[in-house]
N, C-alpha and C positions, 0 to 999 in steps of 0.2 A: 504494500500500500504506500501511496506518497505519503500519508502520515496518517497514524492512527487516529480510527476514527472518522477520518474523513468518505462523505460519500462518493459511490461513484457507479456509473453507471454499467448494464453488464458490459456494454460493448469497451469500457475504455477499463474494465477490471480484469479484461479477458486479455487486451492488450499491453498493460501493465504485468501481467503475470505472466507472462509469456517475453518479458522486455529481462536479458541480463544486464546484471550490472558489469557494464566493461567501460576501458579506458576511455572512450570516445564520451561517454553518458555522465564522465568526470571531472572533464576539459581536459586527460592528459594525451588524447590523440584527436583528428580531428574528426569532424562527425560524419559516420556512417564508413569509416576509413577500413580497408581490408585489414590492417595492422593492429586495430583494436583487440584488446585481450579480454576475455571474460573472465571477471576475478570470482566472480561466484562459481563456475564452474571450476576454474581451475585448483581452489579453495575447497569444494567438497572432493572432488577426484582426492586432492593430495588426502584430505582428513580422512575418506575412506580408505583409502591405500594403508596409510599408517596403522587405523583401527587393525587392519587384518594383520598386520605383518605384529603389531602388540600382542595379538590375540595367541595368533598362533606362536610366536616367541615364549610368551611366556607359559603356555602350554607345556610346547619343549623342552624347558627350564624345568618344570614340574611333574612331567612324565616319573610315572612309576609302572615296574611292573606289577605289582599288586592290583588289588581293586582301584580300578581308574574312574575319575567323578564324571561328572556328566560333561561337562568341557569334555578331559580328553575324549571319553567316550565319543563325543561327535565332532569332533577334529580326526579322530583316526577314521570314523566313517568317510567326512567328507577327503582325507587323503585315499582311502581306501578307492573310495568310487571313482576320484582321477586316477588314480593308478594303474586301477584295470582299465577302463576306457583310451588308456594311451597304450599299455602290452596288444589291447585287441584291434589297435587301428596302426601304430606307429609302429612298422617292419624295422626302421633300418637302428644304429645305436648311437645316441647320444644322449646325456645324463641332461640337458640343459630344458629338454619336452617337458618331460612331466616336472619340472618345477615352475615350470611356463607355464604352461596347461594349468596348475592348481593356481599360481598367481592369477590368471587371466580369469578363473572361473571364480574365486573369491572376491574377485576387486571388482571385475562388472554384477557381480550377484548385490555386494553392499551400494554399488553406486546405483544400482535398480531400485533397490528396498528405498531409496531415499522418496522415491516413487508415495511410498505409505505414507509419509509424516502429512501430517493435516496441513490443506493446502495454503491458509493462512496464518500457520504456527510459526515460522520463521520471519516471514517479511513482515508479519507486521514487528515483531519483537527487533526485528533489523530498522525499520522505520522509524521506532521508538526512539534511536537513539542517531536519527539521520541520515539514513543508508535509504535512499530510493525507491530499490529495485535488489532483487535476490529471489534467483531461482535455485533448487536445492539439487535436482535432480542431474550429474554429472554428463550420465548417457541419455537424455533428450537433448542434448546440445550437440549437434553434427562436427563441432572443430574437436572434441574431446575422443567419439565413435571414432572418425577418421583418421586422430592422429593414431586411436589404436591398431587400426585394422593396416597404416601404411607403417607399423616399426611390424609388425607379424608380417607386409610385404616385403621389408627391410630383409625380415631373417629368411624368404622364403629364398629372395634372388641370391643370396651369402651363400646358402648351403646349397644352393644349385650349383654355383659356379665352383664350390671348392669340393663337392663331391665328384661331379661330373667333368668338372674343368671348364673351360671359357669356351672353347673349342665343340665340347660338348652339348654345352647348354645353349649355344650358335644353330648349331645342328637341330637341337631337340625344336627349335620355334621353326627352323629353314625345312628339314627335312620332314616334317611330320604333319599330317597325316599321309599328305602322297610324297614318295622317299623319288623323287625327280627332282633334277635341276630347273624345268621350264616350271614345274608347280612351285618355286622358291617364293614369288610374290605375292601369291596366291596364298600356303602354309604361311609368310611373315604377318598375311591381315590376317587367318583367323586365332593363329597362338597369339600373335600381340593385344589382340582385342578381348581375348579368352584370361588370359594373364592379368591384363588390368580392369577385367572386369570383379576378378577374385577378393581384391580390396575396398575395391567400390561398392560389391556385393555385402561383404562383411560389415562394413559401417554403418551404412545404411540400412540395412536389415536392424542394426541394432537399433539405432535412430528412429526410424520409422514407426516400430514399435512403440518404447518410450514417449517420443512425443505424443503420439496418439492418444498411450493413456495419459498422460500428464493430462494432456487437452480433454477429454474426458471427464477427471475432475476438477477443472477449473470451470466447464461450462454445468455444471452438478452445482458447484459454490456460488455462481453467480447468476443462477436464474432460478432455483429454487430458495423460499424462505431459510433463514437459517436452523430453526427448530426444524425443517424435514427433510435436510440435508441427508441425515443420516439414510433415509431410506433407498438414495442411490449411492451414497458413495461406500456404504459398507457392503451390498454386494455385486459395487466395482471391486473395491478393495478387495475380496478372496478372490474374487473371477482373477485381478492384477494379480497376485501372490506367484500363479502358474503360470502367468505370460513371463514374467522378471527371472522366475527360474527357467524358465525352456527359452530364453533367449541368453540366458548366462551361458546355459549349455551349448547350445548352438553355435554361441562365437568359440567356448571354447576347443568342440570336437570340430568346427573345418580350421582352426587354427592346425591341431594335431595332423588332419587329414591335408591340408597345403604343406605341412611342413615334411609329412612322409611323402607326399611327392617328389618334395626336392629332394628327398634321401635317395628315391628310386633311378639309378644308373641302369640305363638301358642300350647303352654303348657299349 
């Protein structure tokens, strides 16, 4: 809210909700500038990232093998369940997947959950004290999805080329599907267009999601009374609970399955 308490109508509270706070919104870039940073995204990303890597540290800290409490109890599940989902998808060997794989699937899972918190619990308590604008939700923000989905393209082209060689991974976009030289140009559009559709797909698939629901309950908040809010947004909220998990997973098994491709030498 621009300040608590103040009215506002649905159309400009659906626009305000949906408005990050980024440098342009500040005076420290100018406005509307591609260079602008979103501090609230980049602010919950980092908080969630932290929350996980605390959690599960101090876990590890605390592991016993005797009767384990409910933490480890459900930290060794959810290690448990990337672990196997990367032996039954990821052929080739390196130790660096399945720590990927549980990072990616913990940190977009908390950055989803941020999804739940009631939709004017933050910004107004942000407004309170002269903050604008604050969105909470990390992955409804397409710079945050993307920058994910192109460091997972980052590691896909690395291990292409150091498995397969430069040479190789040349070949694998020139010669493939028809193994001719006249079909060269023909193979270069549809692997090159195949390839960077991979990343493109990944972000936005997450993106797309997320925002949807975000939008969802915002237009739940600001066109029903507030005493009968609750009768759609709590079952958005469980219906949301299964979308945020099966889009954590999603990003994290075609992460696993792009990365075993690049392990796949076929030369």
């Amino acid at each position: 809210m621009v300040a608590p308490g103040e009215a506002l109508t649905p159309s400009s509270y659906i626009t305000h909700h949906l408005t990050n706070l980024s440098t342009d919104k500040l005076g420290l870039a100018s406005e509307g500038s591609f260079w602008a940073v979103h501090i609230d995204s980049l602010f919950f990303s980092v908080l969630t990232g932290l929350a996980f890597l605390w959690v599960f540290r101090s876990v590890a800290k605390k592991a016993s093998s005797g009767v384990p409490g409910k933490l480890q109890c459900f930290v060794e599940m959810v290690v448990e369940f990337v672990d196997t989902n990367v032996k039954d998808t990821f052929h080739g060997r390196n130790p660096l997947v399945a720590p990927l794989a549980l990072t990616i699937f913990c940190w977009v899972l908390l950055m989803n959950i941020m999804d739940l918190v009631p939709i004017d619990f933050i910004p107004y308590a942000a407004a309170s004290v002269g903050i604008p604008y604050m969105k909470v939700v990390p992955s409804a923000d397409v710079n945050i999805t993307m920058a994910l989905a192109l460091g997972v393209f980052a590691l896909m082209i690395y291990y292409s080329i150091k498995v397969k060689g430069l040479s190789g991974f040349a070949k694998e976009l020139a010669l493939h599907p028809f193994n001719h030289p006249v079909m060269i140009p023909f193979n270069l559009l549809l692997e090159v267009v195949s390839l960077l559709a991979k990343p493109i797909s990944l972000g936005m698939r997450l993106f797309g999601n997320m925002f949807a629901g975000e939008v969802v309950f915002i237009l739940i908040a600001a066109l029903m009374p507030w005493w009968a809010q609750w009768l759609g947004s709590v079952p958005w909220a469980i219906f949301h609970i299964l979308v945020i998990t099966i889009q954590a997973f999603v990003f994290m098994m075609l992460t696993i399955v792009y990365l075993s491709q690049a392990h796949e030498d076929n030369h």
